[in-house]
N, C-alpha and C positions, 0 to 999 in steps of 0.2 A: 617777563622772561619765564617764570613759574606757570605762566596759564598756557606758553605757546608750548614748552616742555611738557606740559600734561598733555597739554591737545594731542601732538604728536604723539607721545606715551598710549593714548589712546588710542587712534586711530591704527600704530604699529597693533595693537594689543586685538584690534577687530579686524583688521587684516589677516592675522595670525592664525586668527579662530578658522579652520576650512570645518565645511558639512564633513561627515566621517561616510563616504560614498561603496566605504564594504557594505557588500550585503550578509551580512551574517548567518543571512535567514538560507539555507539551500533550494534551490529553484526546485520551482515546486510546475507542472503543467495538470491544468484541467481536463481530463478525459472527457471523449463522450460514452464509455460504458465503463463497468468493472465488473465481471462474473469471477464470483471468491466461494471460499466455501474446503469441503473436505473431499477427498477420491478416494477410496480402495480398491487393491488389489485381490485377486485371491475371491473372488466372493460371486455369488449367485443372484443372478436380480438387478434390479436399479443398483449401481457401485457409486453414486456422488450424493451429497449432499452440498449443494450449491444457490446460488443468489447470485442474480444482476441488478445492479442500479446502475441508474443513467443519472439525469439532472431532472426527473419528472417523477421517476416510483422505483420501489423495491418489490421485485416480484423472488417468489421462488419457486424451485427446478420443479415440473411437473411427475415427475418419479415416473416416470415412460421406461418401460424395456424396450420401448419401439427407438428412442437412439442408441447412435450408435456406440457401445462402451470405445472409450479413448478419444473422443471425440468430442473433449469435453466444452470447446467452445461455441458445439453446435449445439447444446442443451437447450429444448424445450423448456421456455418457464411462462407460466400460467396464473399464480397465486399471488394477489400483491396484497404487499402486508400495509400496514396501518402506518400513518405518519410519525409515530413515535419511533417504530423502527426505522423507517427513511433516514430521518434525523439524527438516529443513532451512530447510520452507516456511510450518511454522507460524504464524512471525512477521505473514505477509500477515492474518491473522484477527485482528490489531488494527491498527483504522485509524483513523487521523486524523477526529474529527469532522466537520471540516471538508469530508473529501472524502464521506462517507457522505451529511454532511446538504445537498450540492450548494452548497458555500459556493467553489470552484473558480471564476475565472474565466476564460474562451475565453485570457484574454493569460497563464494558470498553465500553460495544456497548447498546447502548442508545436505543430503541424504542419505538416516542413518537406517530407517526401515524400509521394508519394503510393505507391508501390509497397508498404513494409512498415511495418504500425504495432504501436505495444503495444497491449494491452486488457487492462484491468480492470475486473472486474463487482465487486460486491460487494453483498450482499443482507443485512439485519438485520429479524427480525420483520417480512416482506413488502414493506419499502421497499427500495430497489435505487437504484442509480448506475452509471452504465456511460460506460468514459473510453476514451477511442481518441484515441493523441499519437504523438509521435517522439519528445518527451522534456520536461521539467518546465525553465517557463523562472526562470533566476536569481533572480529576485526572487519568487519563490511561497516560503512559509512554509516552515522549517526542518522542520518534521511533516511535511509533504506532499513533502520533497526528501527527508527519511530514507526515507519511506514506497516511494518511487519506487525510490528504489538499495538497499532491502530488496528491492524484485520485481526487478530487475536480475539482485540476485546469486542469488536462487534459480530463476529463470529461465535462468540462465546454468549454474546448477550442473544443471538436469536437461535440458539439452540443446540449450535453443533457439537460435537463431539472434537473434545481436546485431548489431545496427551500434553505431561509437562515439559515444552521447552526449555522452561526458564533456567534450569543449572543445567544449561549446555557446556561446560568445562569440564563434566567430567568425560566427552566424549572424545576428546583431545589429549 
């Protein structure tokens, strides 16, 4: 009687167990390009500082007066950089569904200057999103804040020109 009461004990107990089928992880989709980088207003001359990667190179913007300013997803790039930077930036090539599929709202993406902002394009099978901010307000979705201080640091690692986001609270 003690072994059939185990058995069952057991079998109840593996039963019991289910796979835990949340995904924890927030869906993430594979672009096929990202041009990121900084824009200014106000100013004379080439006004970006920008970079595209796809799933093959990291090039960056050819510094052309010949495009056209605000137009920044038509930007000329020419210069590709080295595999260490590729690898640096690859991370930008998954993004947050949510930003891809325009689920961002005006009170996510903060604009407190007007002189320099970020920009982000990102393009998947012909659909496109293009975000121009100063920086991702507090309460926008942890995917979309990682996502942001992922272009930060690789932004920051290939040269561009930063202001400090990060004590964004006192702008509130």
């Amino acid at each position: 009687m003690k072994k059939y009461l185990f058995s069952l004990l057991s079998v109840i107990s593996i039963l019991s167990c289910s796979k835990n089928d949340d995904n924890t992880e927030p869906e993430t989709q594979q672009v096929d390009k990202v041009i990121f980088g900084g824009i200014y207003g106000l100013c004379g001359g080439d006004c970006r500082d920008l970079y595209m990667i796809n799933e093959k190179v990291l090039l960056k913007d050819a510094d052309s007066e010949l495009d056209e300013y605000g137009e920044w997803s038509s930007t000329t790039f020419n210069e590709e950089l080295d595999l260490e930077n590729f690898n640096n930036s690859s991370n930008l090539l998954n993004v947050p569904s949510e930003l891809l599929d325009g689920d961002l709202t005006q009170e996510d993406l903060v604009q407190s200057w007007a002189d320099v902002d970020y920009y982000i394009y990102v393009e998947k099978d012909g659909k496109s999103e293009e975000i121009i901010l100063d920086h991702i307000h507090k309460n926008a979705s942890p995917a979309v804040k990682k996502y942001f201080k992922n272009f930060l640091e690789s932004y920051k690692e290939l040269g561009g020109y930063m202001i400090d986001t990060t004590n964004v609270e006192r702008y509130y």
